[in-house]
VOPAGU-2260 file (C-alpha; in pm, 1 decimal, decimal comma):
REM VOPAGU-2260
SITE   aa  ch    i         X         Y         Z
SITE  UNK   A    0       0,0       0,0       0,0
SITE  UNK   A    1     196,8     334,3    -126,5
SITE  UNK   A    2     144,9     687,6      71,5
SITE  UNK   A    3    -194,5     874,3      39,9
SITE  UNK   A    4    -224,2    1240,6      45,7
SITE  UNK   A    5    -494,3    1475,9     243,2
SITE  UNK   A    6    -512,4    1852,9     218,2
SITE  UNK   A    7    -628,8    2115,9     444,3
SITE  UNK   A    8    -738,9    2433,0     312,0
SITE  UNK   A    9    -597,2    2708,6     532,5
SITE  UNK   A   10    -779,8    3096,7     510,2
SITE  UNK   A   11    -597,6    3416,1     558,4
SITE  UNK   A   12    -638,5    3805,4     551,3
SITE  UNK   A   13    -357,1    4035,6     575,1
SITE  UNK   A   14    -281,2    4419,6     524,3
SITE  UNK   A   15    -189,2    4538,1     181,2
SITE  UNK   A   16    -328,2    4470,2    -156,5
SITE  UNK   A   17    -342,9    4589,1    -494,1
SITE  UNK   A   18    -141,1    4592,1    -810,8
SITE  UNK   A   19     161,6    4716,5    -907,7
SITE  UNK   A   20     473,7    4705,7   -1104,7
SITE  UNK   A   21     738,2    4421,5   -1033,9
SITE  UNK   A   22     998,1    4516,5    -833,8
SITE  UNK   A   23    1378,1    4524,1    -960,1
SITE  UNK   A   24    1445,4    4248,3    -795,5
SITE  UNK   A   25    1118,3    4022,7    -893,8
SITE  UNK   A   26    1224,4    4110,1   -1249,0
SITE  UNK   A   27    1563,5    4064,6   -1230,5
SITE  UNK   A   28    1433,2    3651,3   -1130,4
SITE  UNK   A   29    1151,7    3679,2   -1408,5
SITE  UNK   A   30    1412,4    3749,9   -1680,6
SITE  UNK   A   31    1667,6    3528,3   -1537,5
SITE  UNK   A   32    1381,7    3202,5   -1542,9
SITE  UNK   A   33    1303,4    3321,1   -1896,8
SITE  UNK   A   34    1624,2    3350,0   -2080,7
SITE  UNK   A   35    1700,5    2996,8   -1912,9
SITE  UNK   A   36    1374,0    2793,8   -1847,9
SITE  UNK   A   37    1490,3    2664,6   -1513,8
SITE  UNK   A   38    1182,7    2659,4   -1286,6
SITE  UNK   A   39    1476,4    2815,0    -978,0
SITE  UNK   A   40    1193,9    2720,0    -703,9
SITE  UNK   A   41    1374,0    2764,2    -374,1
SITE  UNK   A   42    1310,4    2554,9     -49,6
SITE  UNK   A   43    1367,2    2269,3     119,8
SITE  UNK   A   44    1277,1    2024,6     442,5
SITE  UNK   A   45    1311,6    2071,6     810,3
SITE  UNK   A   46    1225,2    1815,2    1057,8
SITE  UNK   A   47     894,1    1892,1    1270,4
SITE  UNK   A   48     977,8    1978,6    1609,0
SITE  UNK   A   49     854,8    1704,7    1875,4
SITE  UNK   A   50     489,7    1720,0    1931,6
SITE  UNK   A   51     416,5    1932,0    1637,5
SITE  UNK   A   52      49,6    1886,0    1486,3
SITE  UNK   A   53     -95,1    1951,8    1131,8
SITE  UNK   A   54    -326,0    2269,2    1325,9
SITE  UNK   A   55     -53,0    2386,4    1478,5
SITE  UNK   A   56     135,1    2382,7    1093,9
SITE  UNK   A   57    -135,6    2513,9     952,1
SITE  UNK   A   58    -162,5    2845,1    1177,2
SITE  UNK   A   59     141,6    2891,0    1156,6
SITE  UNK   A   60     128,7    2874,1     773,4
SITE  UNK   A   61    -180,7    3099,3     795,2
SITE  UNK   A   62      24,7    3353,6    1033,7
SITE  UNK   A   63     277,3    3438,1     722,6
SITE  UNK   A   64     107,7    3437,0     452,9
SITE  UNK   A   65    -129,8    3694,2     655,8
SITE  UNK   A   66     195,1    3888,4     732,7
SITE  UNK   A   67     396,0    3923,0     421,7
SITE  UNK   A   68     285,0    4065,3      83,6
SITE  UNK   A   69     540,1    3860,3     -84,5
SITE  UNK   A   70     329,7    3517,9       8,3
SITE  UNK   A   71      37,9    3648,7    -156,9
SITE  UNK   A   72     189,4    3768,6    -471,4
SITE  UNK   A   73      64,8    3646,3    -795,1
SITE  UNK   A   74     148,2    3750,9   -1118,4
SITE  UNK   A   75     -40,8    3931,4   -1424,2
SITE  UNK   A   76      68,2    3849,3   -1759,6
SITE  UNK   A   77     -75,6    4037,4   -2026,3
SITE  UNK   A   78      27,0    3960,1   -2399,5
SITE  UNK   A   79     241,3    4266,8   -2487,2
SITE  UNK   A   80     278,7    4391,8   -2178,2
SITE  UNK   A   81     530,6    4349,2   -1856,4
SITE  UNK   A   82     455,5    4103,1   -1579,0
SITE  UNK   A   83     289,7    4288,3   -1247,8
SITE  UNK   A   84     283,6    4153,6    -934,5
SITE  UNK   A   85    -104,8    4138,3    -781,5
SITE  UNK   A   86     -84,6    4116,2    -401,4
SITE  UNK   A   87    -424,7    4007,9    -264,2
SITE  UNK   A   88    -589,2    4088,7      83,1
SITE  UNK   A   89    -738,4    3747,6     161,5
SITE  UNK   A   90    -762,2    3378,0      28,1
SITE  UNK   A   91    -732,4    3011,0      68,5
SITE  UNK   A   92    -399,4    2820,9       9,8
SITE  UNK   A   93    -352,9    2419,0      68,1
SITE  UNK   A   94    -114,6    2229,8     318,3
SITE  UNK   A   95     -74,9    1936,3     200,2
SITE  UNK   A   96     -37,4    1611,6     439,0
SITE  UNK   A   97     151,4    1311,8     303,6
SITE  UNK   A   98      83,7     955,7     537,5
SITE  UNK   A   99     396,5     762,6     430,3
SITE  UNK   A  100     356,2     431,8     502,4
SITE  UNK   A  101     716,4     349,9     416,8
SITE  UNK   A  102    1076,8     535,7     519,6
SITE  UNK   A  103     942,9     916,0     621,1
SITE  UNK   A  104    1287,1    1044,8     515,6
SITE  UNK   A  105    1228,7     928,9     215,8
SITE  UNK   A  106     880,7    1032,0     109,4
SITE  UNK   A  107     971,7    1389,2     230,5
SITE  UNK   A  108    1263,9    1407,9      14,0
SITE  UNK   A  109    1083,8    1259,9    -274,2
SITE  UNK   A  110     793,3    1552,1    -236,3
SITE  UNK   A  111    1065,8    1828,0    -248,9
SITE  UNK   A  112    1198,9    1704,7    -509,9
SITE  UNK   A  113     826,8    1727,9    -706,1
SITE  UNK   A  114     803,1    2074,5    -558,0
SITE  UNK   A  115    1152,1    2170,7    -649,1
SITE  UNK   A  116    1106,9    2038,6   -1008,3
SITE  UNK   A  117     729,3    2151,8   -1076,8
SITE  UNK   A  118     712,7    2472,4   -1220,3
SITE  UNK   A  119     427,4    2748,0   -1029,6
SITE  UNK   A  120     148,5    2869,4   -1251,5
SITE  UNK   A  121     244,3    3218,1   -1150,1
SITE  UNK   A  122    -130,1    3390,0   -1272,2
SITE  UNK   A  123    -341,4    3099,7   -1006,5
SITE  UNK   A  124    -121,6    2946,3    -756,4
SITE  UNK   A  125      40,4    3131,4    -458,1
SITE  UNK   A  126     403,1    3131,0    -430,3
SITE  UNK   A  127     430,4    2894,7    -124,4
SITE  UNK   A  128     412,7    2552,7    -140,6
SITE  UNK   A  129     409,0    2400,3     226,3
SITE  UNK   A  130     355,0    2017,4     313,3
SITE  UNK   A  131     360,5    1832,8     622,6
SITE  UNK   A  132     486,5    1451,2     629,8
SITE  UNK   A  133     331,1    1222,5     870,4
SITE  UNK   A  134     422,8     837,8    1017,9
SITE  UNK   A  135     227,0     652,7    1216,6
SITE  UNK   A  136      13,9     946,4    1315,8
SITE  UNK   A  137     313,7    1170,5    1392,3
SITE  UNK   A  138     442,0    1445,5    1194,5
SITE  UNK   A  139     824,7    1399,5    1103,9
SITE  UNK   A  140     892,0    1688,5     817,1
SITE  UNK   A  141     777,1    1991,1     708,4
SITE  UNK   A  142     853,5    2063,4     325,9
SITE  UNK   A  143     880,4    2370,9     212,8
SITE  UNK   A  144     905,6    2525,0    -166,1
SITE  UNK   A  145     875,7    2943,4    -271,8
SITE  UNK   A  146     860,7    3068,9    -635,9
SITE  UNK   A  147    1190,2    3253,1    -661,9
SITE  UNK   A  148    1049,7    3598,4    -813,4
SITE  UNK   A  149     910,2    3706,6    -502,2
SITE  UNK   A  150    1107,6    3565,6    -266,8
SITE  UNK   A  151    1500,4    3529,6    -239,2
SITE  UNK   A  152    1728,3    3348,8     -12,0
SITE  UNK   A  153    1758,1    3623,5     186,9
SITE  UNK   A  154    1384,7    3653,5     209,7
SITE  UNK   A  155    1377,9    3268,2     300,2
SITE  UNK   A  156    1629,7    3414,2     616,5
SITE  UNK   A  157    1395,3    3650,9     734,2
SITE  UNK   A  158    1075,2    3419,9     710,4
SITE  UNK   A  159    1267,9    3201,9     967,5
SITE  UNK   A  160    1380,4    3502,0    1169,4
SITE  UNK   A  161    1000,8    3590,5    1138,6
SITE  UNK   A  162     894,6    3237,4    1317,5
SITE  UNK   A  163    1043,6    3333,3    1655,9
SITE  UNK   A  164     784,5    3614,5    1678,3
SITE  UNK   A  165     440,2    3589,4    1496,7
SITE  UNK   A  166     287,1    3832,5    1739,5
SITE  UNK   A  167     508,7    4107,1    1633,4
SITE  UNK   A  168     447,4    4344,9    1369,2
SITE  UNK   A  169     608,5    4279,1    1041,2
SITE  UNK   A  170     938,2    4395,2     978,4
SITE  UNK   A  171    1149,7    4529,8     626,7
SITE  UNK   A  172     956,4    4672,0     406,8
SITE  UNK   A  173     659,7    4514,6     172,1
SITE  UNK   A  174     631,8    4464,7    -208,3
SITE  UNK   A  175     406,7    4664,6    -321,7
SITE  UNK   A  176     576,1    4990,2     -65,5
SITE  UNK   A  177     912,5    4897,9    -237,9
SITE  UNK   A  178     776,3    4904,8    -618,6
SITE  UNK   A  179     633,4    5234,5    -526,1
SITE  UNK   A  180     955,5    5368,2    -410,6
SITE  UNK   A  181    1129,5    5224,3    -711,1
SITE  UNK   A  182     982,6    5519,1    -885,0
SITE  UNK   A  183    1100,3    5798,1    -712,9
SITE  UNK   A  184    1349,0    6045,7    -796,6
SITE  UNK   A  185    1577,8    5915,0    -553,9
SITE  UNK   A  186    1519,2    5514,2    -626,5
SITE  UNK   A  187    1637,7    5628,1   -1037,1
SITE  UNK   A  188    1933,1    5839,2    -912,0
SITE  UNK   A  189    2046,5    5496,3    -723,5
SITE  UNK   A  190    1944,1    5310,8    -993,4
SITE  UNK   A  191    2187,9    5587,9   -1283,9
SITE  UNK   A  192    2453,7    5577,3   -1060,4
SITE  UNK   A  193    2482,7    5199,3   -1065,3
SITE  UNK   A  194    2492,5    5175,8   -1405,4
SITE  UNK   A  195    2767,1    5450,9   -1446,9
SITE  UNK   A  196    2974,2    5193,9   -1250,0
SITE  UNK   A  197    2879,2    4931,3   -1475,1
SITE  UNK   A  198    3004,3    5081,8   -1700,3
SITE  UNK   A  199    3304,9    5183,3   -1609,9
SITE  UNK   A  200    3354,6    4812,1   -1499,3
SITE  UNK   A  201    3251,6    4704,2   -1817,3
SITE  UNK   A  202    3530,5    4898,2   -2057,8
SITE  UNK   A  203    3766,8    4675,9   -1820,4
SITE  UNK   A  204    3627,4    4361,7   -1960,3
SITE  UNK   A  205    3872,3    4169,8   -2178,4
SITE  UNK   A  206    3759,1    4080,1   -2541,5
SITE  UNK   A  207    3923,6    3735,6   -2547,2
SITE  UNK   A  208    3805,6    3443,3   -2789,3
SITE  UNK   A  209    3513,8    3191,3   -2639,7
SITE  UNK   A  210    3775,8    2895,9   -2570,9
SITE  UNK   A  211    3712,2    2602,3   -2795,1
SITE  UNK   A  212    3610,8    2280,6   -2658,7
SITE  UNK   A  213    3789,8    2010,0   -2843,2
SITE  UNK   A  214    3546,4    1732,9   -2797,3
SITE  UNK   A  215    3184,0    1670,3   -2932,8
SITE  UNK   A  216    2960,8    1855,7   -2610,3
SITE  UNK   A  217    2797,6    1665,0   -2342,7
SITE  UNK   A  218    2428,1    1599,6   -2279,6
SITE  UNK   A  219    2266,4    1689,4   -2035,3
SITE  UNK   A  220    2487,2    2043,5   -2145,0
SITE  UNK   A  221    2518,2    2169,7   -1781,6
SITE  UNK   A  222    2767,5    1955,7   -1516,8
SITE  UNK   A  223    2772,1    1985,4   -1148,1
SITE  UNK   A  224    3070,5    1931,2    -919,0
SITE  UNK   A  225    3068,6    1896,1    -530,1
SITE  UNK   A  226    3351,5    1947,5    -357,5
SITE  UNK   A  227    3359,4    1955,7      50,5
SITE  UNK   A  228    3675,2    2086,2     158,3
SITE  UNK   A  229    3783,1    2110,5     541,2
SITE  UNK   A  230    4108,3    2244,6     428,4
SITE  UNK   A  231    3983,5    2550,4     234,0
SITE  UNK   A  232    3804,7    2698,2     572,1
SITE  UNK   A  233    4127,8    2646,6     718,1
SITE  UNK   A  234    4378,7    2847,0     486,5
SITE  UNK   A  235    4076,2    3135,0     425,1
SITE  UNK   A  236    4142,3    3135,8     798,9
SITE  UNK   A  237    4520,8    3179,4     781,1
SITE  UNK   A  238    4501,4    3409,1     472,7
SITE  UNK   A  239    4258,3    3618,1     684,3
SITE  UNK   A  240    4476,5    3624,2     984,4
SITE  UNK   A  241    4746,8    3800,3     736,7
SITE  UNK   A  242    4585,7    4025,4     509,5
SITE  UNK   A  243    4282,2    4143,3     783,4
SITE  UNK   A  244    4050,9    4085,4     522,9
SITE  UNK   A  245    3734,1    3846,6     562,5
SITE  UNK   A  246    3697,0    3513,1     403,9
SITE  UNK   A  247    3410,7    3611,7     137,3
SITE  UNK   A  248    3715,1    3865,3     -80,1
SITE  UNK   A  249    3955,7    3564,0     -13,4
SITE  UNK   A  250    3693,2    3350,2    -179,7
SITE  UNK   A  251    3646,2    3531,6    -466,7
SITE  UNK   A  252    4004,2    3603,0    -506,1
SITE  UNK   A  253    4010,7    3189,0    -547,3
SITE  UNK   A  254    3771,7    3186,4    -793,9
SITE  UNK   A  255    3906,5    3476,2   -1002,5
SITE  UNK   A  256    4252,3    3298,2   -1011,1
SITE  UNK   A  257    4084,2    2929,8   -1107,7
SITE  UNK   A  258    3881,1    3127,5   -1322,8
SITE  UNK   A  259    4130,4    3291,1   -1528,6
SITE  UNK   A  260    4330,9    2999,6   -1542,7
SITE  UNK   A  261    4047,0    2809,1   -1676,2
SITE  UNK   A  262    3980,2    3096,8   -1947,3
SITE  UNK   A  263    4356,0    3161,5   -1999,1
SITE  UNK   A  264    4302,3    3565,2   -1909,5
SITE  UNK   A  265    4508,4    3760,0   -1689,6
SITE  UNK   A  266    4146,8    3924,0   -1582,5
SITE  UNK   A  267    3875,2    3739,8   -1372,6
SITE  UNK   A  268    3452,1    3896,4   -1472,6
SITE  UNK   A  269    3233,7    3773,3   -1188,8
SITE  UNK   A  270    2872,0    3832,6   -1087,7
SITE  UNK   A  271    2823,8    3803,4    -757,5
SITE  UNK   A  272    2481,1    3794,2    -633,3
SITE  UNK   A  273    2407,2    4092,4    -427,6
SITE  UNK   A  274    2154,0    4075,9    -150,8
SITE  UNK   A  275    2082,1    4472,0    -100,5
SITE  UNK   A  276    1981,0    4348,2     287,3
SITE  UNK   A  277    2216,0    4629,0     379,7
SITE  UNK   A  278    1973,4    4891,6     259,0
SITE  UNK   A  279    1731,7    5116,8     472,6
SITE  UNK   A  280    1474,5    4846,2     579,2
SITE  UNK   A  281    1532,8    4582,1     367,2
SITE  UNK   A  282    1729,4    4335,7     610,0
SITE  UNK   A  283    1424,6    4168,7     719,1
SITE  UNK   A  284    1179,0    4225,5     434,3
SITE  UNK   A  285    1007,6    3874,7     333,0
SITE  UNK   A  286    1073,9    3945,5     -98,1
SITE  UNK   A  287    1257,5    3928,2    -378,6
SITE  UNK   A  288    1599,6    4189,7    -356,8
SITE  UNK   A  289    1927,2    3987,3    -465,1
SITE  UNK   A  290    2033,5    4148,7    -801,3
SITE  UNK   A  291    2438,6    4104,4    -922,7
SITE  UNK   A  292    2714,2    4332,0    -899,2
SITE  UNK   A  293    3003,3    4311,9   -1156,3
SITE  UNK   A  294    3370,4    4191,9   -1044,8
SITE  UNK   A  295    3654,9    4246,4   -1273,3
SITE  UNK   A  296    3952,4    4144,9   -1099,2
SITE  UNK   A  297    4340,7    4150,3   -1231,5
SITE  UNK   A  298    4490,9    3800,0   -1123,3
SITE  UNK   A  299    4819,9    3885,7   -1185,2
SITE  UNK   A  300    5103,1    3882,4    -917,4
SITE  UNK   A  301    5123,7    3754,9    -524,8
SITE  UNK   A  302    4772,6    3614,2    -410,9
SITE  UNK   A  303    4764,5    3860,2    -168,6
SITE  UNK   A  304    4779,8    4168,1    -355,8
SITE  UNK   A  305    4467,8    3950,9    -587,3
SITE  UNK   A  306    4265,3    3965,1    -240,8
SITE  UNK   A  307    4330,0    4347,8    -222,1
SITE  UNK   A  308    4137,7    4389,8    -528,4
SITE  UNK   A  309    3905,9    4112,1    -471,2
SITE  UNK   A  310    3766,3    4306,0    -198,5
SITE  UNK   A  311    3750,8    4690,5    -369,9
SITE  UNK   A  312    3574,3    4468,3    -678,0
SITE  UNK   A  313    3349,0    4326,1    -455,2
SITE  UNK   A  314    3292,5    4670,2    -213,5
SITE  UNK   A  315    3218,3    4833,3    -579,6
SITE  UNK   A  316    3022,1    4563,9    -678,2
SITE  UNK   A  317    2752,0    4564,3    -378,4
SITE  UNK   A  318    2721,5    4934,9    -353,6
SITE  UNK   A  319    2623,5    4919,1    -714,8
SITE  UNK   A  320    2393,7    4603,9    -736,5
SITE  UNK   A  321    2059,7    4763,6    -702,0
SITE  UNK   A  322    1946,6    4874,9   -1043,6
SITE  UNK   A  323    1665,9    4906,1   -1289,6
SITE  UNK   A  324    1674,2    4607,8   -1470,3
SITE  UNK   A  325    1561,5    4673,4   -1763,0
SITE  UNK   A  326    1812,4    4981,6   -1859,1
SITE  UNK   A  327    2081,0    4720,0   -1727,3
SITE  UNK   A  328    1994,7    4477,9   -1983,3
SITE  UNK   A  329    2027,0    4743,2   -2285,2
SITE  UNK   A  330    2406,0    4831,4   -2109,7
SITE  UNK   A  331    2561,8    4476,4   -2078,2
SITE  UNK   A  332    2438,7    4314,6   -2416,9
SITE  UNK   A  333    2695,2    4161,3   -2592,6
SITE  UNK   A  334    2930,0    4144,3   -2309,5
SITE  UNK   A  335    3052,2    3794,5   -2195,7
SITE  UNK   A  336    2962,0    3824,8   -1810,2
SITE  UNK   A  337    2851,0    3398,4   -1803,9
SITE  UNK   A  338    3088,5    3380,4   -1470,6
SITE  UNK   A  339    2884,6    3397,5   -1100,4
SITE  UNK   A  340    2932,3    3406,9    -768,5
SITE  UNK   A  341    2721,7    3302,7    -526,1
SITE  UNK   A  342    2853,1    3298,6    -141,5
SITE  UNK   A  343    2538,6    3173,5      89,6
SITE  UNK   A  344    2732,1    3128,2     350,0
SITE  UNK   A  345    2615,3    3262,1     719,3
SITE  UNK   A  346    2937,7    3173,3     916,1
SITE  UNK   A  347    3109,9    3449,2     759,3
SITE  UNK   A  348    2981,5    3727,6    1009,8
SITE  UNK   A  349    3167,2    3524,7    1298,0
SITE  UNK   A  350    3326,2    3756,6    1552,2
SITE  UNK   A  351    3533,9    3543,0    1690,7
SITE  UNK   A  352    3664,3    3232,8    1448,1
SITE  UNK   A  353    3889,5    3146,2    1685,8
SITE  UNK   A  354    4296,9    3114,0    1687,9
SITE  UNK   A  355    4449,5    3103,8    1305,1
SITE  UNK   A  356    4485,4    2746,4    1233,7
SITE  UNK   A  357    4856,1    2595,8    1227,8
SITE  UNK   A  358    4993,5    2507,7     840,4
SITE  UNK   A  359    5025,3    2144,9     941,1
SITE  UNK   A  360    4648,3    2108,2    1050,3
SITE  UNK   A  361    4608,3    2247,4     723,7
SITE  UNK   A  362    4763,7    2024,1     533,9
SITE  UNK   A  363    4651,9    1713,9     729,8
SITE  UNK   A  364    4272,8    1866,6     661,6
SITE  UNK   A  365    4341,7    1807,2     294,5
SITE  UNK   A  366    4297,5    1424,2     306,0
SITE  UNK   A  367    3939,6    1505,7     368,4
SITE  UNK   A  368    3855,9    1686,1      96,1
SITE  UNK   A  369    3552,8    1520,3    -145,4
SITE  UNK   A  370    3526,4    1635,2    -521,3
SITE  UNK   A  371    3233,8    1415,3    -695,1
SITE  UNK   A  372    2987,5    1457,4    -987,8
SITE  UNK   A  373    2670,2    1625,4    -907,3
SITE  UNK   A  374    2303,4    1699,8   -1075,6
SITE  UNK   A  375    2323,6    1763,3   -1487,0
SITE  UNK   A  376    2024,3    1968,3   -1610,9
SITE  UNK   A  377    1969,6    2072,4   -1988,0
SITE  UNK   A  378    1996,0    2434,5   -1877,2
SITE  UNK   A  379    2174,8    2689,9   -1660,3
SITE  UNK   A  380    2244,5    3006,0   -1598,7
SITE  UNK   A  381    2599,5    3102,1   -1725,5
SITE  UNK   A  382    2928,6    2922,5   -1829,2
SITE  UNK   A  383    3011,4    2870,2   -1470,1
SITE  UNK   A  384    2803,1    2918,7   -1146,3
SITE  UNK   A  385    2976,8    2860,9    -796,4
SITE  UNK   A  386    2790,8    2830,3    -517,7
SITE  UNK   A  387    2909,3    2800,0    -146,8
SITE  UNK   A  388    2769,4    2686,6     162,6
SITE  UNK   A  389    2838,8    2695,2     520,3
SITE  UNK   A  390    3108,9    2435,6     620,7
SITE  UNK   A  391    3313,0    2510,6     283,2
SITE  UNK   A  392    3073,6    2305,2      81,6
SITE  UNK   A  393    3042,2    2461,8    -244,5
SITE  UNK   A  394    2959,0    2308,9    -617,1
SITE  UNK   A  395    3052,3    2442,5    -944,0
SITE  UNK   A  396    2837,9    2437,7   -1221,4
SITE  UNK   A  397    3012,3    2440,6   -1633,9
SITE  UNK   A  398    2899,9    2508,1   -1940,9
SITE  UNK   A  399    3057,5    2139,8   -2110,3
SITE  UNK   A  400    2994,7    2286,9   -2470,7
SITE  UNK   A  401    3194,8    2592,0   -2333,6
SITE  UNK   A  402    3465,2    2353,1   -2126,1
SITE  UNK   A  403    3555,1    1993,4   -2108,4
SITE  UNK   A  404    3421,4    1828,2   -1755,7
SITE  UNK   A  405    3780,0    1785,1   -1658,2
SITE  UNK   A  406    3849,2    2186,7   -1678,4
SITE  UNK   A  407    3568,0    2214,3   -1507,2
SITE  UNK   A  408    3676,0    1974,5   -1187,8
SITE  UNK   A  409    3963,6    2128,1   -1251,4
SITE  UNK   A  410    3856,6    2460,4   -1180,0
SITE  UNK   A  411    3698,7    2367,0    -868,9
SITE  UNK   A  412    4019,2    2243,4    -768,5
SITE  UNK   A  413    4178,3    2520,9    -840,1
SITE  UNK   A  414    3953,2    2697,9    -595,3
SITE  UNK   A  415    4083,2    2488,4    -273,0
SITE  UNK   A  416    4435,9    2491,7    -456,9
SITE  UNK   A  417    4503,8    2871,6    -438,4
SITE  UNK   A  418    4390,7    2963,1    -110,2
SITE  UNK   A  419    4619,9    2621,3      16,0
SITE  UNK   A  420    4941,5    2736,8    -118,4
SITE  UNK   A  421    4829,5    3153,9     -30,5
SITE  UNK   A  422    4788,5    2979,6     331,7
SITE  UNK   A  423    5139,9    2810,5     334,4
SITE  UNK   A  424    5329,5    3185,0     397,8
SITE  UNK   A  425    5379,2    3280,9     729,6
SITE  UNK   A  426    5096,4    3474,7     923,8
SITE  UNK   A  427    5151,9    3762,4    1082,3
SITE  UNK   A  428    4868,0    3866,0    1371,7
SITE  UNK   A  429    4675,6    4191,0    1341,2
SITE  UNK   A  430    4829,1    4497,4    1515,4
């Protein structure tokens, strides 16, 4: 007998509706999931806390989606015309309740997977899918699954942060507020000046040739690697300790060098993704924000000096990563920019990291690195897309009709590989 599925339809009513333009940020994600097709639903599974209950899931679901604009966004899509977001005042939306009469781990993992590959109608269904699993008449998962145009990582963050106090007032601002102020005088100033950066950035870009793969393409076209790598949150350490810059610069710098090396450039061009929490009330605002900022980095000479402008590229490159979209788009055609960043980590902010690691526990920490073959999809964003986690677990995604799959592993090597040998020179403690 296989699992059966129940639903419960859960009501809310919040403050806030009407319709509006879509913010820079919701469009920024609308353009990306066009050009590339990917469905980029964000989410994932937590275990239910002991004792939970499908009422006490379903309040709680009823509780955001009340709160926050963003989780009762839909979309208008008129033929001709842009997408707008439609934010409405009240509704119904599902939790769906999934008895698995087999392995719970299992069933919950198989029902992200069905929310993380099923595209959302964006016109009917709300942007939150939620679902609770349940064994033997206890609840052991909640899954969880957002449409990425109005809602982020970040936003995912401060929906969390939001759980410890449903009582409160929402905080950060709201959708519809922000498309508003997108508007004003100010907002396009912002918006003007980031694009004069770009493209000043931009005239620093080197024209090289596309390098030629010399091998008939792979299918799927797009390769994952995962590498886990002890030994690289070690020497960022180290490198840290000596230059007194933090470990997201040093990262970059590693990417720019395996990057180059890879393209054969003495010049590194990454997006990073930007998250714009640092702006006036947007740290805990439940939306869609993260739009890129342009790196162009010179990886020539001692590593170190390569982290000095790692972080100025990347200080340049957040200031200016809040935009209007759709003037950036007319500035950066034809421009190779198919290189991104994107650092999720949240240990980076850690006061105190503790004392700078010895170069022998270093070394010893490289027998524990992992590199192995990951997910390959039939599209992508980009020619390469790194992505990091906490713990210094990060996966590289290549282009293989752009680069063989060995210069691609190779590349992630190369990531671990330069911050290693930067770490073997002597630290010197901060003054």
């Amino acid at each position: 007998m296989g699992n059966s599925t129940s639903h419960v339809v859960v009501a809310f009513e919040g403050e806030g509706s009407g319709v509006e333009e879509l913010t820079w940020g919701q469009r920024d994600v609308w353009d990306l999931m066009r050009r590339t097709g990917r469905t980029m639903n964000i989410g994932g599974t937590v275990r239910a806390a002991a004792g939970e209950t499908v009422e006490g899931v379903a309040a709680v679901l009823r509780r955001l989606v009340s709160r926050h604009q963003a989780l009762r966004t839909r979309l208008s899509l008129v033929d001709g015309g842009p997408p707008r977001q439609v934010v409405s005042g009240s509704g119904e939306i599902v939790l769906e309740i999934l008895d698995a009469t087999g392995d719970p781990d299992l069933a919950a993992e198989r029902l992200r997977v069905r929310y993380q590959t099923t595209r959302f109608d964006p016109v009917t269904e709300w942007p939150l899918r939620m679902a609770v699993v349940r064994s033997g008449g206890t609840l052991t998962h909640v899954v969880v699954m957002y449409y990425h145009v109005v809602v982020d990582g970040f936003g995912i963050n401060a929906v969390v942060r939001d759980l410890a106090d449903l009582n409160a007032a929402p905080r950060g601002i709201q959708p519809l507020e922000l498309s508003r102020q997108q508007r004003t005088p100010a907002a396009l100033r912002q918006s003007q000046q980031s694009l004069r950066y770009w493209q000043r950035q931009l005239r620093r870009v080197p024209h090289a040739p596309v390098p030629v793969v010399p091998f008939d393409p792979d299918e799927p076209r797009f390769w994952e690697v995962v590498c886990d790598s002890p030994a690289l949150a070690l020497a960022m350490r180290r490198v840290a300790a000596r230059t007194r810059v933090a470990t997201g610069p040093i990262l970059l710098a590693a990417y720019a060098v395996a990057t180059a090396r890879l393209t054969g450039a003495d010049t590194a061009v990454v997006q990073v993704v930007v998250s714009n929490r640092f702006r006036p009330g947007f740290a805990e605002a439940v939306g869609s924000l993260r739009q890129f900022g342009l790196c162009v980095i010179d990886v020539t000479g001692p590593f170190d000096d390569v982290v000095a402008r790692a972080f100025s590229a990347a200080m340049g490159a957040y200031k200016h990563g809040y935009y209007d979209p759709a003037a950036h788009q007319d500035l950066v055609a034809g421009h190779d920019l198919t290189c991104y960043l994107n650092d999720r980590r949240t240990e980076t902010r850690d006061e105190d990291p503790g004392p700078v690691p010895a170069i022998d526990t270093v070394r010893a920490a490289l027998a524990g690195t992992t590199v192995h073959w990951g997910v390959r999809e039939d599209t992508y964003d980009g020619s390469l897309y790194l992505h990091v986690e906490d713990a210094m677990s990060y996966s590289l995604w290549g282009d293989t009709h752009r680069f063989t799959p060995d210069a691609i592993q190779r590349c992630a090597r190369d990531i671990e590989a330069a911050v290693v040998h930067a770490a073997e020179d002597l630290v010197t403690a901060p003054r």
